[in-house]
PDB file of N, CA, C and O in Angstrom, chain B, residues numbered from 101:
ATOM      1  N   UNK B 101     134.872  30.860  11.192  1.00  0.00           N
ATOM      2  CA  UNK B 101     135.342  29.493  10.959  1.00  0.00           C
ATOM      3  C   UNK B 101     136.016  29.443   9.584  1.00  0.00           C
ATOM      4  O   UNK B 101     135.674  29.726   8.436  1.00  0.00           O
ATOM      5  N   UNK B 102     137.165  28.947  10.204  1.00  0.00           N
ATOM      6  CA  UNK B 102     138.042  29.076   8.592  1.00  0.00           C
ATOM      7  C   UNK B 102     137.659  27.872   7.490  1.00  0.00           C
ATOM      8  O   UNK B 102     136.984  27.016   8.063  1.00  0.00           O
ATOM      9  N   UNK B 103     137.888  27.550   6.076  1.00  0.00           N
ATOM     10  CA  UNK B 103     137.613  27.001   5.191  1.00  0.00           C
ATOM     11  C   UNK B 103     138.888  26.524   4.557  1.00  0.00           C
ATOM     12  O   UNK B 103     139.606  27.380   4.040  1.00  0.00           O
ATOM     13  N   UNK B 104     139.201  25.464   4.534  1.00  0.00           N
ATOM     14  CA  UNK B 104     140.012  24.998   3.217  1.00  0.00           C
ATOM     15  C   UNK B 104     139.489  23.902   2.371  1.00  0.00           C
ATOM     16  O   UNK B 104     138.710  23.003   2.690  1.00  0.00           O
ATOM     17  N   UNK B 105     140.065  24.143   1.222  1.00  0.00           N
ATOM     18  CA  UNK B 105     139.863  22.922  -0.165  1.00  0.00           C
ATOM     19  C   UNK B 105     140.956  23.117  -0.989  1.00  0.00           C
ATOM     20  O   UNK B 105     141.696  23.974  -1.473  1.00  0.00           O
ATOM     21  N   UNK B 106     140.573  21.174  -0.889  1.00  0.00           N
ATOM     22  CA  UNK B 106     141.914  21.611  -1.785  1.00  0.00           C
ATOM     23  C   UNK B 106     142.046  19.593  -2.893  1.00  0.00           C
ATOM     24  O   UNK B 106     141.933  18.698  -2.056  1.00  0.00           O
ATOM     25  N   UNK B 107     142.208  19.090  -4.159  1.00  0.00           N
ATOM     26  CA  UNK B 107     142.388  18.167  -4.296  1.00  0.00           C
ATOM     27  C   UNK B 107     143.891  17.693  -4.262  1.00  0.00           C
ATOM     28  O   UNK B 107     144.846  18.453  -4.424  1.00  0.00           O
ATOM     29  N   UNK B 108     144.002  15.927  -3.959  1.00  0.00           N
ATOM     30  CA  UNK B 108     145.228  15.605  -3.380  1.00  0.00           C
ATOM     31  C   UNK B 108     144.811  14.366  -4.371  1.00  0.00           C
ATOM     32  O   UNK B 108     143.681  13.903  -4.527  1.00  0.00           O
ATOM     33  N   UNK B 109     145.959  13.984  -4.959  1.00  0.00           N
ATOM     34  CA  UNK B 109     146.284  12.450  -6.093  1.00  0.00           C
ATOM     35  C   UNK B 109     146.948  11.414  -4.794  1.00  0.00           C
ATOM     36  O   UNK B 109     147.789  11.770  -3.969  1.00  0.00           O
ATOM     37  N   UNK B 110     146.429  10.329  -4.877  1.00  0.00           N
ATOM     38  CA  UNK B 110     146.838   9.222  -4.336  1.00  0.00           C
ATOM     39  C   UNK B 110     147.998   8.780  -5.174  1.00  0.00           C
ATOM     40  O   UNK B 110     147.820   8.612  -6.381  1.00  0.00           O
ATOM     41  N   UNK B 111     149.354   8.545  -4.547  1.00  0.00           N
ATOM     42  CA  UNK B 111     150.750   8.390  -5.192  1.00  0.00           C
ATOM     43  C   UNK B 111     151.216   7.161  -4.167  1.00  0.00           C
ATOM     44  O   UNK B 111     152.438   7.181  -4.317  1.00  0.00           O
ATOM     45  N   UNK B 112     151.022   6.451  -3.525  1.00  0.00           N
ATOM     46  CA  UNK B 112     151.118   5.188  -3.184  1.00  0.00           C
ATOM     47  C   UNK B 112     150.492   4.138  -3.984  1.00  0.00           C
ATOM     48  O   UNK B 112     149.284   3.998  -4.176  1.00  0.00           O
ATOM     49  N   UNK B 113     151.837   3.119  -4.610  1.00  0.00           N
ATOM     50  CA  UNK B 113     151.431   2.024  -5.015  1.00  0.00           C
ATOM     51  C   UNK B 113     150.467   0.998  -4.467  1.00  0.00           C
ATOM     52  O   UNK B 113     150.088   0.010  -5.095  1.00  0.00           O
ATOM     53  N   UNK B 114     150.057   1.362  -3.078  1.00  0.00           N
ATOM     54  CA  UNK B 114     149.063   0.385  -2.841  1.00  0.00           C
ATOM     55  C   UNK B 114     147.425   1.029  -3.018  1.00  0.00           C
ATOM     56  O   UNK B 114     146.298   0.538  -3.072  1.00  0.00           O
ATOM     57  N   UNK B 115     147.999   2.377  -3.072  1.00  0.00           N
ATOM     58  CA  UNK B 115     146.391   3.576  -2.913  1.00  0.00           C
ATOM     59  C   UNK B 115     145.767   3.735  -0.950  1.00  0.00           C
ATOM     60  O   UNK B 115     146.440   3.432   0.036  1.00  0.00           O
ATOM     61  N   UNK B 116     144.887   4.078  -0.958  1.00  0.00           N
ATOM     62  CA  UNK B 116     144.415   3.998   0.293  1.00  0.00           C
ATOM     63  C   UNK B 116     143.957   3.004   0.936  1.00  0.00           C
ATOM     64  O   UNK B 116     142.806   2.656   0.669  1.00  0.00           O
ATOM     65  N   UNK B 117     144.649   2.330   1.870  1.00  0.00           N
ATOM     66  CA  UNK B 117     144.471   0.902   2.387  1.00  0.00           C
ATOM     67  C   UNK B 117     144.463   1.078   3.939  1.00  0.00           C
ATOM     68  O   UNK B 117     144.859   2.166   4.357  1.00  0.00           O
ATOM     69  N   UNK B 118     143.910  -0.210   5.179  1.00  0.00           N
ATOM     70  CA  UNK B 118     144.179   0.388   6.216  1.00  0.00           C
ATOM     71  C   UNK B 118     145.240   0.985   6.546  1.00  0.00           C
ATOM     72  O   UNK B 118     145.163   2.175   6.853  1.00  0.00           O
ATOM     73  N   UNK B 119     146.202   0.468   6.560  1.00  0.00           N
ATOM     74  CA  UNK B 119     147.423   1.030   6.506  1.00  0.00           C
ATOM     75  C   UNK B 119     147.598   2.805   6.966  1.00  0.00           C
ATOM     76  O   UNK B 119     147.859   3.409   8.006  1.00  0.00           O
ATOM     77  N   UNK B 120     147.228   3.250   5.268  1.00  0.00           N
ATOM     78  CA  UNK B 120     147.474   4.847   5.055  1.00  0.00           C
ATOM     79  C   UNK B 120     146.287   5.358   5.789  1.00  0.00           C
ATOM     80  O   UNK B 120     146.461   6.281   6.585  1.00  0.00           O
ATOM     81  N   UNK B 121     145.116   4.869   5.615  1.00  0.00           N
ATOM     82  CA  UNK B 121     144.097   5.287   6.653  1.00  0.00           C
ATOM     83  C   UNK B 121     144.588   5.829   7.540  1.00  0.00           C
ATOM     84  O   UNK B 121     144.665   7.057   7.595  1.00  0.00           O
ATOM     85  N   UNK B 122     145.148   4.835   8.671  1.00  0.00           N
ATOM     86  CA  UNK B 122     145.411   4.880   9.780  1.00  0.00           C
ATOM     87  C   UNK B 122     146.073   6.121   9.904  1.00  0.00           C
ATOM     88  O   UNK B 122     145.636   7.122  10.473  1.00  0.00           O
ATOM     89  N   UNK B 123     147.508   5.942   9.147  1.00  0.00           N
ATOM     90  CA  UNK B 123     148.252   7.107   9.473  1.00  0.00           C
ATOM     91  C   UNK B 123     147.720   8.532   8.845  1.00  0.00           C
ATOM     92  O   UNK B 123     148.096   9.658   9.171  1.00  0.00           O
ATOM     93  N   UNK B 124     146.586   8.116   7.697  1.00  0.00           N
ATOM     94  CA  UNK B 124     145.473   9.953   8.081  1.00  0.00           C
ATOM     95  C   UNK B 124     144.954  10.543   9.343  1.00  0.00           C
ATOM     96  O   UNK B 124     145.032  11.665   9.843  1.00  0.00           O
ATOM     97  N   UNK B 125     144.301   9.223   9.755  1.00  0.00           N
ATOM     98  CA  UNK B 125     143.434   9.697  11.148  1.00  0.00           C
ATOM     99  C   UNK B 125     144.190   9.964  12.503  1.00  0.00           C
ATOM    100  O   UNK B 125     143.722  10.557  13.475  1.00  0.00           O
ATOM    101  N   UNK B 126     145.883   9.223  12.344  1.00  0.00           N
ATOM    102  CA  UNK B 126     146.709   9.194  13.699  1.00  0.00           C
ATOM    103  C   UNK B 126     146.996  10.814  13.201  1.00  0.00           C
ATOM    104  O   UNK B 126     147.032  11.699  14.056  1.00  0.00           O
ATOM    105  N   UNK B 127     147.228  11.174  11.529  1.00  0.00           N
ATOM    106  CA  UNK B 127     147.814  12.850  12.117  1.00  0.00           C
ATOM    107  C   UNK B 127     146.693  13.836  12.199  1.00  0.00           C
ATOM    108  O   UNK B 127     146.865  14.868  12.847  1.00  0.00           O
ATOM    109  N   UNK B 128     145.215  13.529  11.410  1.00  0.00           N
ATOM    110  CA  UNK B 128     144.439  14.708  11.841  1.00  0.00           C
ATOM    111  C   UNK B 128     143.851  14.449  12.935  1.00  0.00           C
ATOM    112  O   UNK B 128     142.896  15.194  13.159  1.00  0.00           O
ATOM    113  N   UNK B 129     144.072  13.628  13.749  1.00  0.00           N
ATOM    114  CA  UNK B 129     143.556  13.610  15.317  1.00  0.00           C
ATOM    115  C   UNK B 129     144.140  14.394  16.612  1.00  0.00           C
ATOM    116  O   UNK B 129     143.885  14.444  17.815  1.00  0.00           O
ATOM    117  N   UNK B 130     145.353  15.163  15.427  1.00  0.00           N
ATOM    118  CA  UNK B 130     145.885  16.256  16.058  1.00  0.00           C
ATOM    119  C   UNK B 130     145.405  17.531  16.478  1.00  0.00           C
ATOM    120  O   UNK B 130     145.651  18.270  17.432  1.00  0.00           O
ATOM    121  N   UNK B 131     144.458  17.586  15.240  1.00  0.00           N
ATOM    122  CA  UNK B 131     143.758  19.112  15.211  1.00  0.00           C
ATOM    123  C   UNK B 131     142.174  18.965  15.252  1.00  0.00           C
ATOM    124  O   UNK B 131     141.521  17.935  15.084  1.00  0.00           O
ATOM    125  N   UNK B 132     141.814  19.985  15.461  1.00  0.00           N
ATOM    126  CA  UNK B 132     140.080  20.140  16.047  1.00  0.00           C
ATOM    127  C   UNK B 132     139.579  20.521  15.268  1.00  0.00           C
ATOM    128  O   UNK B 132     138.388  20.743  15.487  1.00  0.00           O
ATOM    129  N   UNK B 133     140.129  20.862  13.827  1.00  0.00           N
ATOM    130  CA  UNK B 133     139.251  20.796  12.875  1.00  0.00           C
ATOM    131  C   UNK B 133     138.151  19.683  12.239  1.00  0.00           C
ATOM    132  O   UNK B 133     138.270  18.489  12.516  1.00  0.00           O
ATOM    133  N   UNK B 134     137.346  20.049  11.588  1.00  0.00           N
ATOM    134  CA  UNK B 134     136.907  19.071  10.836  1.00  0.00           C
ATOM    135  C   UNK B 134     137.003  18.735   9.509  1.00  0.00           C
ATOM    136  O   UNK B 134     136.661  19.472   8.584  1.00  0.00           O
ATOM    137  N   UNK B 135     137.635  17.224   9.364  1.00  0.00           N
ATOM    138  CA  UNK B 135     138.033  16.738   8.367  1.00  0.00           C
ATOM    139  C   UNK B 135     136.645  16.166   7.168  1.00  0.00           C
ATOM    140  O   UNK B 135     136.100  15.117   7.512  1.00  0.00           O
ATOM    141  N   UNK B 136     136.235  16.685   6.134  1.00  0.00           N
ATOM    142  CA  UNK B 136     135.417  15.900   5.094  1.00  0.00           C
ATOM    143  C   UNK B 136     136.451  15.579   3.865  1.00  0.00           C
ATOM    144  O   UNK B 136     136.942  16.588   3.359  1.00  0.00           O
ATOM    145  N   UNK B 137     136.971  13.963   3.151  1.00  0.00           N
ATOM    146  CA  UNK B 137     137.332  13.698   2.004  1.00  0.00           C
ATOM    147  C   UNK B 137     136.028  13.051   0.851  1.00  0.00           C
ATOM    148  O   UNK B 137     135.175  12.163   0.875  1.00  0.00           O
ATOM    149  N   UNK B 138     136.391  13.854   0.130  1.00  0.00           N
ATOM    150  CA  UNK B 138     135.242  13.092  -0.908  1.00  0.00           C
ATOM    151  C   UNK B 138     135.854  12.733  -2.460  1.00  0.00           C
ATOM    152  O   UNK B 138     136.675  13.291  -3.187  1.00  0.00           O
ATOM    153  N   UNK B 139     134.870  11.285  -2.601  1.00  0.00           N
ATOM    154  CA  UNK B 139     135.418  11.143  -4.097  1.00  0.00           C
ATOM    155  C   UNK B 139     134.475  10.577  -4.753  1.00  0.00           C
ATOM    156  O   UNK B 139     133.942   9.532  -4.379  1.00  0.00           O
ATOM    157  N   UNK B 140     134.028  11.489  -6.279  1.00  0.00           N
ATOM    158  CA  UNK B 140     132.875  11.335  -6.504  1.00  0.00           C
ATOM    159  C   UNK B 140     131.529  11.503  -5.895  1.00  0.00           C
ATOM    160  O   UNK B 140     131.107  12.658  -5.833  1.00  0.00           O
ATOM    161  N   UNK B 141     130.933  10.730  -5.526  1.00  0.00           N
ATOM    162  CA  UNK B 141     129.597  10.647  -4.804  1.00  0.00           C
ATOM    163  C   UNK B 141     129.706  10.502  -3.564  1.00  0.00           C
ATOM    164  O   UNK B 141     128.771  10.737  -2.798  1.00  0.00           O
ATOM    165  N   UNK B 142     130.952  10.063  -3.154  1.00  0.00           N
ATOM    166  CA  UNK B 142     131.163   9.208  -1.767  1.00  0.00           C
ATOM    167  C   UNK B 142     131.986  10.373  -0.697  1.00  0.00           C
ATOM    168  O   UNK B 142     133.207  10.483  -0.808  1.00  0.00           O
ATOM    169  N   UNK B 143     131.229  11.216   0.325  1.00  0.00           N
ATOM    170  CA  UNK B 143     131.475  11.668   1.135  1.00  0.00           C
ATOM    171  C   UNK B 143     131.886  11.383   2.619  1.00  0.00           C
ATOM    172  O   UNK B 143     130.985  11.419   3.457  1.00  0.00           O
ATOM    173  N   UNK B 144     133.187  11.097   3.028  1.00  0.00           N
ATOM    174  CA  UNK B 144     133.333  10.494   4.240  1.00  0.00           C
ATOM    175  C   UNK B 144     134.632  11.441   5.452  1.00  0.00           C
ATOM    176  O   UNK B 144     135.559  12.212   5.201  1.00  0.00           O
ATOM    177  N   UNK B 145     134.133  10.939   6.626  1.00  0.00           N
ATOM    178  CA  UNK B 145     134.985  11.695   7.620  1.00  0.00           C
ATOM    179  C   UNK B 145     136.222  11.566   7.949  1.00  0.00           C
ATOM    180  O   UNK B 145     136.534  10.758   8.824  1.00  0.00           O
ATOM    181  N   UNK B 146     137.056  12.255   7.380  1.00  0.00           N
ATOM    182  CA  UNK B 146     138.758  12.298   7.054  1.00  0.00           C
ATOM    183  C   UNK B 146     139.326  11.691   8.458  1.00  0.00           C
ATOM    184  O   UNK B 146     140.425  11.155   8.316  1.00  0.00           O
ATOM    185  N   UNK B 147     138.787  11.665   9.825  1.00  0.00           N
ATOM    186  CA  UNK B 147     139.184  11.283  10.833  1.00  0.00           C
ATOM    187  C   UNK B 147     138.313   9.777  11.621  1.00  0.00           C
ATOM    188  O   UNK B 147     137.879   9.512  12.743  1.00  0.00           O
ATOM    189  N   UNK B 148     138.407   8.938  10.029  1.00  0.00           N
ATOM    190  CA  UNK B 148     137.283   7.752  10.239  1.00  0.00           C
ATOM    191  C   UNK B 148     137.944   6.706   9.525  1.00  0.00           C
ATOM    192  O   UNK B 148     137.655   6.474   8.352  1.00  0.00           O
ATOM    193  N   UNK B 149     138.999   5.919  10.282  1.00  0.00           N
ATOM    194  CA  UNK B 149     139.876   4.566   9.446  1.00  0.00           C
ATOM    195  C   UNK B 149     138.781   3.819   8.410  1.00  0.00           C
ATOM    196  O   UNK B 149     139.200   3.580   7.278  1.00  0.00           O
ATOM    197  N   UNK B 150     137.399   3.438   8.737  1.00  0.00           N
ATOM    198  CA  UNK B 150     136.693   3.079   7.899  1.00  0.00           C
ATOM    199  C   UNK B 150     135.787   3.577   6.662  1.00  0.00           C
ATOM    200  O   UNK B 150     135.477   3.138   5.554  1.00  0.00           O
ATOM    201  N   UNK B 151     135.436   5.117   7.700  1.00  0.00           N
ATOM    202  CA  UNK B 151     135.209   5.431   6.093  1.00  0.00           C
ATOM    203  C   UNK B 151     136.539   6.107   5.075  1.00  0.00           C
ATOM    204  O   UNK B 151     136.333   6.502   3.928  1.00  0.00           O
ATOM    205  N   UNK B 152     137.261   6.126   5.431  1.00  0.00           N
ATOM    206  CA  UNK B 152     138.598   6.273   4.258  1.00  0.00           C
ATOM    207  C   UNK B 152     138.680   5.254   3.299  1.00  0.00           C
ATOM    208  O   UNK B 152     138.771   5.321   2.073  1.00  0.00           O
ATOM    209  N   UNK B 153     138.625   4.162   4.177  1.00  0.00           N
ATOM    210  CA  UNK B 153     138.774   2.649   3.309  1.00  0.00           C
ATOM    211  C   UNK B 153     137.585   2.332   2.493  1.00  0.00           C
ATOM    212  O   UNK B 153     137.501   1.403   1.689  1.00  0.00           O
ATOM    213  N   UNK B 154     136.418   3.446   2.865  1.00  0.00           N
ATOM    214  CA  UNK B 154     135.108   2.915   1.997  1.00  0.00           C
ATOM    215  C   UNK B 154     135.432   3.695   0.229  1.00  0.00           C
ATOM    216  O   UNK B 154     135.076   3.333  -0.892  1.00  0.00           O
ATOM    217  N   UNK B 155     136.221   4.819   0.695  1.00  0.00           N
ATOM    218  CA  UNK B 155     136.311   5.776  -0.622  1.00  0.00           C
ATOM    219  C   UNK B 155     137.118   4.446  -1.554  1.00  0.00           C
ATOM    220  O   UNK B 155     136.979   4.928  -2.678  1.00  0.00           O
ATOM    221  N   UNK B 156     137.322   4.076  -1.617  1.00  0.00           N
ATOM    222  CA  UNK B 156     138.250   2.934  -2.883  1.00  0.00           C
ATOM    223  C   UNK B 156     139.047   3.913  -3.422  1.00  0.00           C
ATOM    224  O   UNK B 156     138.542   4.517  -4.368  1.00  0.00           O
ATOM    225  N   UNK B 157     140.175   4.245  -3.078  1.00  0.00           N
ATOM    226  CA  UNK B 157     141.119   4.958  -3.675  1.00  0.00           C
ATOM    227  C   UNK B 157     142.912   4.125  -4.249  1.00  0.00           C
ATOM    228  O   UNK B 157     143.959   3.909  -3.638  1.00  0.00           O
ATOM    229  N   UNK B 158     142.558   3.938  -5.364  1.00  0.00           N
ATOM    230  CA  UNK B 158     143.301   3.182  -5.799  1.00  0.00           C
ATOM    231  C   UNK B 158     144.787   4.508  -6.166  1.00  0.00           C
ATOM    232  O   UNK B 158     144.731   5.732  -6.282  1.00  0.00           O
ATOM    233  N   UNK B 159     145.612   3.836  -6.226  1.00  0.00           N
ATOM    234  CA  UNK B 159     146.756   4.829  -6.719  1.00  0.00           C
ATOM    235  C   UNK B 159     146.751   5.535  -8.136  1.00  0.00           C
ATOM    236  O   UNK B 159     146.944   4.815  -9.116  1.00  0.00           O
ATOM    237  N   UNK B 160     146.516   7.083  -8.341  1.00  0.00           N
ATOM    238  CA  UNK B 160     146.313   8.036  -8.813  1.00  0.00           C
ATOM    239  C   UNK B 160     145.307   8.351  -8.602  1.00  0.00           C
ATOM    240  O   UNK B 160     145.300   9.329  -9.350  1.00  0.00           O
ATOM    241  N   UNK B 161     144.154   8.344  -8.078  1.00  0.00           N
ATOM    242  CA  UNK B 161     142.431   8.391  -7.559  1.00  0.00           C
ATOM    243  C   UNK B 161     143.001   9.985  -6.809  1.00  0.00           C
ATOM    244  O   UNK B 161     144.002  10.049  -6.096  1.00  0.00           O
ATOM    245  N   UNK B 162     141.944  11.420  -7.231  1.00  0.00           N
ATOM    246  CA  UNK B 162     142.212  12.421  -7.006  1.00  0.00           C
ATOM    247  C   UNK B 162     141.030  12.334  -5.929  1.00  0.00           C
ATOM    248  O   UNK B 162     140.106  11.564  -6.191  1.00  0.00           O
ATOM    249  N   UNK B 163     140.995  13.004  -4.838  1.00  0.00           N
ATOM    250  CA  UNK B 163     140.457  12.964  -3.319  1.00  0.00           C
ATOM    251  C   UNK B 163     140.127  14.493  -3.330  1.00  0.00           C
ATOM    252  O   UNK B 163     141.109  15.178  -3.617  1.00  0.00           O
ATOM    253  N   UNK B 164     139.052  15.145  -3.103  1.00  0.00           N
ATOM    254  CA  UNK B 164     138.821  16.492  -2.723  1.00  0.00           C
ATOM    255  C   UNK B 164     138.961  16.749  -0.934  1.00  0.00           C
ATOM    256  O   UNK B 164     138.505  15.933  -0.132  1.00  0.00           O
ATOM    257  N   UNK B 165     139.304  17.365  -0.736  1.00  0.00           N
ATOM    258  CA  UNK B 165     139.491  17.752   0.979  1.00  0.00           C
ATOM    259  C   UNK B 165     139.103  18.885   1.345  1.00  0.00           C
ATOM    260  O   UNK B 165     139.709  19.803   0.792  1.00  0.00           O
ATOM    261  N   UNK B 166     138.031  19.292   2.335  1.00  0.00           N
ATOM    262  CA  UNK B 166     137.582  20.202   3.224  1.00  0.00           C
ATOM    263  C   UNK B 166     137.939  19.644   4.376  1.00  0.00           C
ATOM    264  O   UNK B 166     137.755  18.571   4.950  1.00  0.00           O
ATOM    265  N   UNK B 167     138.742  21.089   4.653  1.00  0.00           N
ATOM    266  CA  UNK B 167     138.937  20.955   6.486  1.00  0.00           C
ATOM    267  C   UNK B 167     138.509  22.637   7.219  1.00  0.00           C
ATOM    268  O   UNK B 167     138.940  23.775   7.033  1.00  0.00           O
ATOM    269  N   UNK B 168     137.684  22.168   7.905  1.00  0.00           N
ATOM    270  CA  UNK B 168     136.652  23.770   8.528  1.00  0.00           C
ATOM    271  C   UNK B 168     137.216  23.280  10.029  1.00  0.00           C
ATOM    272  O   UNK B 168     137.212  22.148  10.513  1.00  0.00           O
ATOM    273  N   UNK B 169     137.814  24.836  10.718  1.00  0.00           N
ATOM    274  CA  UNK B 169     137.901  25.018  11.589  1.00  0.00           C
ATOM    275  C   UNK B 169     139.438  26.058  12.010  1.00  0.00           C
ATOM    276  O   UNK B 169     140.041  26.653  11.116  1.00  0.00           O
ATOM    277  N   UNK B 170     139.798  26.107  13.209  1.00  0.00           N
ATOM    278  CA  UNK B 170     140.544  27.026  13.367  1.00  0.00           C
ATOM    279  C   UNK B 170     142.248  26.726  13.010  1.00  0.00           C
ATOM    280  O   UNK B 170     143.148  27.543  12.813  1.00  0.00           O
ATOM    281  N   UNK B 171     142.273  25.516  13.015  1.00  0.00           N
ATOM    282  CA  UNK B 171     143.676  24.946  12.626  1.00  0.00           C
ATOM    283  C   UNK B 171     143.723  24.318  11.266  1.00  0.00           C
ATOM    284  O   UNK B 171     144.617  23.534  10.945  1.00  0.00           O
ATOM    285  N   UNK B 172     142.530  24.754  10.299  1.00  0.00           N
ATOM    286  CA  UNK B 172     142.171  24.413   9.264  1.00  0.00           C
ATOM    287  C   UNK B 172     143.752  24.364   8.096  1.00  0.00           C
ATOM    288  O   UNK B 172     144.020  23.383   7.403  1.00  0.00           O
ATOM    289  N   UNK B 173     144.727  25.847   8.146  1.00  0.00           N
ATOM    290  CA  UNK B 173     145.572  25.566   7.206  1.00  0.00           C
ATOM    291  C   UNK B 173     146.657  24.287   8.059  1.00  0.00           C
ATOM    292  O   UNK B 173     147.106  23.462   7.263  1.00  0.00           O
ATOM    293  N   UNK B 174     146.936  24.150   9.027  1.00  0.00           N
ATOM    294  CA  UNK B 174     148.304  23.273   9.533  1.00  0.00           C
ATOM    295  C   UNK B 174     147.361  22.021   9.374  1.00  0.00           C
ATOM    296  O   UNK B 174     147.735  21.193  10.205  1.00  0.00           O
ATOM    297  N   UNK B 175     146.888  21.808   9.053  1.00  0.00           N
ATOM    298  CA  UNK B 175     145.508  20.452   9.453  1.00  0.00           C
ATOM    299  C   UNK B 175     146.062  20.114   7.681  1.00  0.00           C
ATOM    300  O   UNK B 175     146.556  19.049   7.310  1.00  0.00           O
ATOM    301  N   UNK B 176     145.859  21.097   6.973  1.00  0.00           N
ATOM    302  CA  UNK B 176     145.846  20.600   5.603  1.00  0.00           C
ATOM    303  C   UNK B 176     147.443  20.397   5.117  1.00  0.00           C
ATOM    304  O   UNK B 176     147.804  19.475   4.386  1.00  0.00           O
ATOM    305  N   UNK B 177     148.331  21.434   5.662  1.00  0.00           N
ATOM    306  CA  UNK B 177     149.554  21.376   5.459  1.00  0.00           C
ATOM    307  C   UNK B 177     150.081  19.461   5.690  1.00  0.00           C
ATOM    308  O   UNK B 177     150.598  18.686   4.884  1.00  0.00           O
ATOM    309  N   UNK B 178     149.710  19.294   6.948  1.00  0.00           N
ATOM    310  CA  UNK B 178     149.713  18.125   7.124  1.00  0.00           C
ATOM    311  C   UNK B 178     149.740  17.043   6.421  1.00  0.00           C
ATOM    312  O   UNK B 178     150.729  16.381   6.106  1.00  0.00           O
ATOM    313  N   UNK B 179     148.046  16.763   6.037  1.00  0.00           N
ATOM    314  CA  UNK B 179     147.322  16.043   5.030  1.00  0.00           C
ATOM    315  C   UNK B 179     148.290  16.074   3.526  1.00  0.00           C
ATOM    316  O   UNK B 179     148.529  15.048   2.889  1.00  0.00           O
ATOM    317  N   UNK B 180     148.716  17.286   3.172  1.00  0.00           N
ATOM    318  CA  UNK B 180     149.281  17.140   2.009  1.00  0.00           C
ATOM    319  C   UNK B 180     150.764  16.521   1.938  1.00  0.00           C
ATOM    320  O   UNK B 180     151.406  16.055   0.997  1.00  0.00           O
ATOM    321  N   UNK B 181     151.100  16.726   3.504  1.00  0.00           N
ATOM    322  CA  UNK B 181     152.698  16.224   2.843  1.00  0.00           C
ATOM    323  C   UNK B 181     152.505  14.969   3.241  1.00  0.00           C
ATOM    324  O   UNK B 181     153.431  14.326   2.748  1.00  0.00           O
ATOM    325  N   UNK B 182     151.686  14.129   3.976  1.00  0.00           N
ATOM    326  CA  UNK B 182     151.512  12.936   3.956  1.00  0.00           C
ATOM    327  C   UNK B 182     150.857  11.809   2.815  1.00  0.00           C
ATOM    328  O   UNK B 182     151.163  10.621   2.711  1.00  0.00           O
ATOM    329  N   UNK B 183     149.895  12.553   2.032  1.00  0.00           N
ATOM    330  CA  UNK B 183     149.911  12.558   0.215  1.00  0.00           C
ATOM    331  C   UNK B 183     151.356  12.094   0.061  1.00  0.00           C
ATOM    332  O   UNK B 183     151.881  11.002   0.280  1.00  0.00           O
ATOM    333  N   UNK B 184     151.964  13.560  -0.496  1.00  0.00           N
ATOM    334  CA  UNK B 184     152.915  13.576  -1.427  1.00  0.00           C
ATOM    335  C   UNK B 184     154.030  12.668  -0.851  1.00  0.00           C
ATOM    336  O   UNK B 184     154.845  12.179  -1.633  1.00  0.00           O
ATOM    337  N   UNK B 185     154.127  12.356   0.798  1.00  0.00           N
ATOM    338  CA  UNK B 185     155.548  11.393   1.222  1.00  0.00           C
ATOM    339  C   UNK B 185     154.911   9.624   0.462  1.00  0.00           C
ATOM    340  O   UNK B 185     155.596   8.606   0.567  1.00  0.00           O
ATOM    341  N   UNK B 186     154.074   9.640   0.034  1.00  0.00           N
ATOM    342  CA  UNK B 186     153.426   8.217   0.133  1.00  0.00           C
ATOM    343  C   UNK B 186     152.945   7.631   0.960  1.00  0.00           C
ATOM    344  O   UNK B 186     152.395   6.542   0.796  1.00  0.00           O
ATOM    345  N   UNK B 187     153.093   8.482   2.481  1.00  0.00           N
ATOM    346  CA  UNK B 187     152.361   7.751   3.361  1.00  0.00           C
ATOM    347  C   UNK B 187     153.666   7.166   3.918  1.00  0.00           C
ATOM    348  O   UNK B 187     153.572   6.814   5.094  1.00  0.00           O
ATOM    349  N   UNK B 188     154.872   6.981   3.335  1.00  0.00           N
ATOM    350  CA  UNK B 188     156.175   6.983   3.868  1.00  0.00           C
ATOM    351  C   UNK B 188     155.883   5.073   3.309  1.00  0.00           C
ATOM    352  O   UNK B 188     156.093   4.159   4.106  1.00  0.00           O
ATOM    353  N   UNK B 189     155.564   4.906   2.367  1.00  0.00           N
ATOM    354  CA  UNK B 189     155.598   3.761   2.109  1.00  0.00           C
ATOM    355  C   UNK B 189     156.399   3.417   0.997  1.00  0.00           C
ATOM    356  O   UNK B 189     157.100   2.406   1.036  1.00  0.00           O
ATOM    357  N   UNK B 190     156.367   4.133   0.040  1.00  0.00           N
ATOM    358  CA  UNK B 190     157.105   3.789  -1.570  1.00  0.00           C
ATOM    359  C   UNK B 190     158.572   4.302  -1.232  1.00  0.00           C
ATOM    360  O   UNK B 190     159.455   4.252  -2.088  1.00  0.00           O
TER     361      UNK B 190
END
């Protein structure tokens, strides 16, 4: 079982809102990996509109990401360019 980590900066002016949620969980619901984001203390399931929205990730808020499983690097490839596009919002 493969392993990735990796931290990602929130670069949307609004930060993580339903919104960007959504469009986390619509693209890792692609892959069969498993998604964990954590920030700080607060550990939640990368493929969970609500707990995303529980992390309070305001814009620049750095997010740690584990994704375990067999599509683990395209799973993250993913995750990151949807980071860095803003979520296609800004």
């Amino acid at each position: 079982m493969r392993k990735i980590e990796k931290e990602l900066t929130v670069l949307n002016k609004l930060g993580l809102h339903a919104r960007s949620a959504a469009t986390i969980v619509k693209e890792l619901n692609k892959y069969k990996s498993k998604v964990v984001l954590k920030k700080g203390n607060t550990v939640v399931d990368g493929k969970s509109i609500l707990d995303i929205i529980t992390l309070d990730c305001p814009r620049g808020a750095r997010v740690h990401v584990e994704i375990t499983g067999e599509d683990a690097a395209e799973a993250m490839k993913a995750l990151t360019e949807l980071f860095s596009s803003r979520f296609g919002e800004d």
